[in-house]
N, C-alpha and C positions, 0 to 999 in steps of 0.2 A: 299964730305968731310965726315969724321964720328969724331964723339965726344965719349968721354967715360967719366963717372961719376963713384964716388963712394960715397953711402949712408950706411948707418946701414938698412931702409926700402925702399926697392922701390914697390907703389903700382901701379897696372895696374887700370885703372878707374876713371874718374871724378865723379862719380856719387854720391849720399850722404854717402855712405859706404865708398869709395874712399877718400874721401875728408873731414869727420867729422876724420878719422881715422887717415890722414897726420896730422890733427891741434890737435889733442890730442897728439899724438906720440909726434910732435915739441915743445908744450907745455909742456911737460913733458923733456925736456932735447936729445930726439932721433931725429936724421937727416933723413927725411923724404920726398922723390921725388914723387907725384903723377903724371902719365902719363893720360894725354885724347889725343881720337884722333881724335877729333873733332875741330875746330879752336874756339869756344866758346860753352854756355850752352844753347844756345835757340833752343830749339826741343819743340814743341807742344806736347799734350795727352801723357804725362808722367807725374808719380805720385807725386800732388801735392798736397799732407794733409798732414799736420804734425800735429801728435796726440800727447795726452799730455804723454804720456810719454817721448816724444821727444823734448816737453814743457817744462820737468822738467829738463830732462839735457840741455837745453840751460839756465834755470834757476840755477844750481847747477854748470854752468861756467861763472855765471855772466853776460849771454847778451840776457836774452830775453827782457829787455824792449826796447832794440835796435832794435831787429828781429823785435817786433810787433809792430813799427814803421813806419815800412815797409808794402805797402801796399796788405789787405789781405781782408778774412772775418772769422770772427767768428760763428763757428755753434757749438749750444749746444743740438740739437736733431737731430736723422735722422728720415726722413720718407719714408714710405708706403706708396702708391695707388693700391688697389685690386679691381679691377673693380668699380673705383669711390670712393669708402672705402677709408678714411686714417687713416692711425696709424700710432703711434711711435714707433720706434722700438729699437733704442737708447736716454738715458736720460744720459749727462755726467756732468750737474751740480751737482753731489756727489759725483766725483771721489777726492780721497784723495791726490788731486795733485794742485799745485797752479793755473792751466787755467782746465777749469771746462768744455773744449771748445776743437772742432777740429778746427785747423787753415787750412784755405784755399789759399795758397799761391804759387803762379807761381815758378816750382822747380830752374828756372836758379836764380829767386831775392836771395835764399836760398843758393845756389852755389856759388855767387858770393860775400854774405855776409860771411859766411864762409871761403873762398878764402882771405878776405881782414882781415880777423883778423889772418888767418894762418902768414900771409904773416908779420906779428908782430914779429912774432918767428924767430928767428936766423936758426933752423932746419926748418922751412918749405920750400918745390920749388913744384914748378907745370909747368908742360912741355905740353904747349897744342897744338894740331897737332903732337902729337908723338900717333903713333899706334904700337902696341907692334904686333911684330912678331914672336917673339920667345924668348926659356929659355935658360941661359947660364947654362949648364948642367958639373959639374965636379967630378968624382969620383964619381956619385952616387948621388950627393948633388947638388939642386941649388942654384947657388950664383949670381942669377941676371937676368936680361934679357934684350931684343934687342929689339928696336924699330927704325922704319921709319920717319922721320921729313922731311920737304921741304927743311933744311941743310943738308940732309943726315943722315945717320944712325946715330945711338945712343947707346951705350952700356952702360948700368948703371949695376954695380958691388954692392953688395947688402947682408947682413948677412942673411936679410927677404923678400920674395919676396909675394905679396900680391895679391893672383885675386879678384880685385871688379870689374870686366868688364862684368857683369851684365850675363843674361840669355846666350848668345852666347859665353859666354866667351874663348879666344884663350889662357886664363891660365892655365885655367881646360883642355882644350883638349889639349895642349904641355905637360900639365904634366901626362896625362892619367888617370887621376882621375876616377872611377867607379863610374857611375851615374845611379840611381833609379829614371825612368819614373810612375809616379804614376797618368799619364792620365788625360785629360782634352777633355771632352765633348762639350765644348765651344768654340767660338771667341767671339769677338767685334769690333762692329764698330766704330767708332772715327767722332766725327764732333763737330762745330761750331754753332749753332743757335740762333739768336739776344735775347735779355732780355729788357723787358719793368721794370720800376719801382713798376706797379702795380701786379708785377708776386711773388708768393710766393717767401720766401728768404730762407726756407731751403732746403738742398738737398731733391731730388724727385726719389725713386724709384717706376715708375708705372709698375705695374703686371697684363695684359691680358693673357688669355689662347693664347698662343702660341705666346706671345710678354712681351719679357723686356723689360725699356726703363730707364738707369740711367742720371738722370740729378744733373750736379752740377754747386751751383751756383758760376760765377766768375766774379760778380760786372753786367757789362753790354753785358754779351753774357754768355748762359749756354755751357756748358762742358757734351758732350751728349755723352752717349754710350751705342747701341745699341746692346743687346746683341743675338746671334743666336749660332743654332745648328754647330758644329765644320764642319768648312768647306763648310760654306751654303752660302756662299755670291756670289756666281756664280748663284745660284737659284736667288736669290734676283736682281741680274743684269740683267738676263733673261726678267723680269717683269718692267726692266724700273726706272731710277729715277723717275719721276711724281709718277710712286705706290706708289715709298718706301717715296716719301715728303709727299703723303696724309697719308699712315700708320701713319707718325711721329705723323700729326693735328689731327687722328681721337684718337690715344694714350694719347697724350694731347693736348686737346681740345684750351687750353688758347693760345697754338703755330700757330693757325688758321693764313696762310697770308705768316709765316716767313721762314717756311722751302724750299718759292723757291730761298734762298741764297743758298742751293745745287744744283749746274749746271749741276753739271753732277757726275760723280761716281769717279772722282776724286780730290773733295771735300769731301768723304769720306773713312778714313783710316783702316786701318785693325789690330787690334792687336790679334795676333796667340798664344790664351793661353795656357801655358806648366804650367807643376807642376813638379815636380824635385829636387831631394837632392843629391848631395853625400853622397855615404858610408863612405868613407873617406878622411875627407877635408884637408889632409895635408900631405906632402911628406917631406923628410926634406929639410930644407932652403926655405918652399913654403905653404902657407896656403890660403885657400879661404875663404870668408866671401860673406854675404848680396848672391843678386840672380846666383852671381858665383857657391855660396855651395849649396841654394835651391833655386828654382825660384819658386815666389808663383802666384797663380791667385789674378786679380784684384780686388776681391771679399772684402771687407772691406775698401779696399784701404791702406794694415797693411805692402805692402813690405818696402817702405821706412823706417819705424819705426824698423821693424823689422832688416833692414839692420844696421840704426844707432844704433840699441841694439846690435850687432854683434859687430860694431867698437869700442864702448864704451868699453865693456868687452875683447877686442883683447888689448887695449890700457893699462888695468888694469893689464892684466894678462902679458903680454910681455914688457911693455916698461920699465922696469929697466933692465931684465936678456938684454935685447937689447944696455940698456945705459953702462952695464957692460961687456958690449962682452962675454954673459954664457949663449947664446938664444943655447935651444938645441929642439930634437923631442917632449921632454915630454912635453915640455912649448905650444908648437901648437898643442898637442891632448887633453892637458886640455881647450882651447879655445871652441873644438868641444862637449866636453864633459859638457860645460857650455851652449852652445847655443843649439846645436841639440835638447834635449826636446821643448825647445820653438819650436821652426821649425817646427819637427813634430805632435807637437798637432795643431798647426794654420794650416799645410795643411792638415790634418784630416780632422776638420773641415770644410775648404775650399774643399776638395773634396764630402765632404758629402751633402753640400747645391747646387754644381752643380750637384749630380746625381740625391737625392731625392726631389731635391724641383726647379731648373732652367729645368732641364731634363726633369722633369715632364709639368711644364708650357710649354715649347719651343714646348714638345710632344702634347700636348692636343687640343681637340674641345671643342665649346661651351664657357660657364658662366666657369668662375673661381669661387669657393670659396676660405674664406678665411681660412686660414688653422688653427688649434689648438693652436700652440703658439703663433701666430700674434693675434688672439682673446685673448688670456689669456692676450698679453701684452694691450689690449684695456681696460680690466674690472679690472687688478691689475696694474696702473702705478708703482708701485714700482719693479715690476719685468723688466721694460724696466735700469734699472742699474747694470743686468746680464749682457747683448750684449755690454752696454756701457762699462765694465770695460773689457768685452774681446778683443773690437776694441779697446779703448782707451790707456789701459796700457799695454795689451796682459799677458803670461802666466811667462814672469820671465821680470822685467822692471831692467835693468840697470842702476847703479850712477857713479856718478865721484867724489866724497869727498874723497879718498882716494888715487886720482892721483895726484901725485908732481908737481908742478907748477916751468917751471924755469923764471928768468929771462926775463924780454920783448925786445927783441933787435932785430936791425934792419935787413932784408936778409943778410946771408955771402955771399962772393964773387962768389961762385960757385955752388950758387944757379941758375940754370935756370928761364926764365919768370919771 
């Protein structure tokens, strides 16, 4: 069987990009079909912090005391381990934002609470298990795109067609978008390790010569990722899990006992860090946003913010020429022309701390020192409010005060899911 839809927006992605961007669009008066192709949101080791900048637009649409209801944690420092050394390396309680705090919350609770207040709006639908196959391509223009469901095919017809389908994206490569690799030296490892009460509560970055090791806390089991030279984990397999469980205890000391909940090498995951922007994230009838347009490294943990700063301002700038049927080329290169600065200074940044400063560790023998700014933020705590306003709010933060709010009413008829 095939079905065919026709929306003003149809976006490729469930992901927080995908999905902040249907409920703003529908809120705003625009009919708006988000595609996942996945049968629900529960995937492990995907990013879950939300920073306050992303704090403040759920504050500035009226539902963060609801969000943080929901169960999470609160961290208002990061830290440090440099061979035993801690420091702070971010301080967010003076950011000029109402949570003072990175939230730490499992990304599908986030997905699924966003889902249920789209789902308020007359314009919102979500089509889950539809995997986008292709663009409907006419005249030059796309006006839609094709996906696969367990009903059969799907064609949604479409003013605006949306890639938020993350790093891999099948939007960006149907539309042949020109993409800038700007290299990653790194992977990560991905795992589980149990958490006692008595175990510190905020996150943990420990730093040995020739060993990361990021720990985040998530209530009763940390959220560990291990990070290694690009492409090293075949060395690391060579050597056996028992090495790699005793590296974890001898890295940090207080995990003594816990790490033989890794049985084996498939209890832990691999994520294959890219960095990557398009040149130009928009063809007409077709725009990319969030890891479609750039894919950032893990590093901060800033993609998801970054992503919902992308949807926020996509929402802003498009959704009346959308509500009006006058969406033209100019309206999606001012999108890029708004966000791209932010992008590329964050993976600036992010490249720069994986050559000079991870590259170096992963590379090294011996004693680690600590390095110059990590001392400087030890003897001036007020300089630990530099790093926190650049993870925290990043380089242009987004609002929503000036988005038109319609109407609350219930799914239309033809709305999918």
């Amino acid at each position: 069987m095939s079905r065919s839809v026709e929306v003003d927006c149809a976006i490729a992605g469930g992901g927080p990009a995908g999905v902040m961007l249907g409920y703003l669009l529908a809120r705003a008066g625009v009919r708006a079909l988000v595609l996942e192709k996945h049968a629900d949101f529960l995937r492990d080791f995907r990013g879950d912090t939300i920073h306050p900048s992303t704090l403040e637009v759920m504050a500035e649409l009226g539902l963060l005391d609801e969000l943080l209801r929901l169960p999470h944690q609160e961290v208002q420092e990061i830290t440090g381990v440099v061979e035993g050394q801690e420091v702070v390396v971010a301080d967010f309680r003076h950011l000029p934002t109402r949570c003072g705090f990175v939230a730490f919350m499992p990304q599908w609770d986030f997905l699924n609470f966003m889902v249920e207040h789209g789902r308020r709006y007359r314009g919102f639908g979500l089509e889950m298990e539809a995997e986008v196959t292709g663009l409907i391509v006419e005249g030059g223009v796309v006006r839609g795109l094709r996906a696969h469901t367990p009903a059969g095919s799907l064609e949604v017809r479409a003013a605006l067609t949306v890639g938020a389908d993350g790093r891999t994206s099948t939007v960006r490569a149907e539309a042949g978008l020109p993409v800038r690799d700007l290299g990653a030296n790194i992977d990560v490892l991905w795992m589980r390790l149990p958490r006692h009460d008595s175990d510190p509560q905020r996150p943990l970055g420990h730093f040995r010569r020739g060993r990361v090791l990021v720990m985040l806390n998530r209530g009763d089991y940390w959220q560990c990722g291990f990070v290694i030279a690009k492409g090293g984990r075949a060395e690391l397999e060579r050597g056996g899990i028992a090495a790699f469980r005793a590296e974890l205890e001898r890295i940090a000391p207080f995990l003594a006992g816990r790490a033989d909940v890794l049985a084996d090498w498939s209890t832990v995951r691999t994520l294959e860090v890219a960095v990557d922007r398009l040149t130009r994230w928009s063809r007409p009838g077709l725009l990319c946003i969030g890891d479609s347009a750039h894919a950032m490294s893990p590093i901060g943990g800033v993609g998801i913010n970054l992503a919902i700063q992308d949807a926020v301002a996509t929402a802003r700038l498009l959704a009346r020429p959308l509500r009006a049927g006058e969406l033209s080329s100019r309206h999606l290169v001012r999108v890029q022309q708004r966000r791209e600065p932010a992008a590329r200074w964050t993976q600036m940044l992010q490249v720069a701390i994986q050559q000079r400063i991870l590259g170096r560790v992963l590379e090294g023998a011996g004693p680690l020192a600590m390095p110059l700014p990590l001392r400087l933020l030890r003897w001036f705590p007020v300089l630990r409010r530099l790093p926190a306003r650049v993870l925290g709010l990043g380089f242009r933060p987004e609002h929503v005060e000036d988005l038109e709010q319609v109407e609350t009413l219930k799914p239309a008829p033809w709305i999918p899911g």
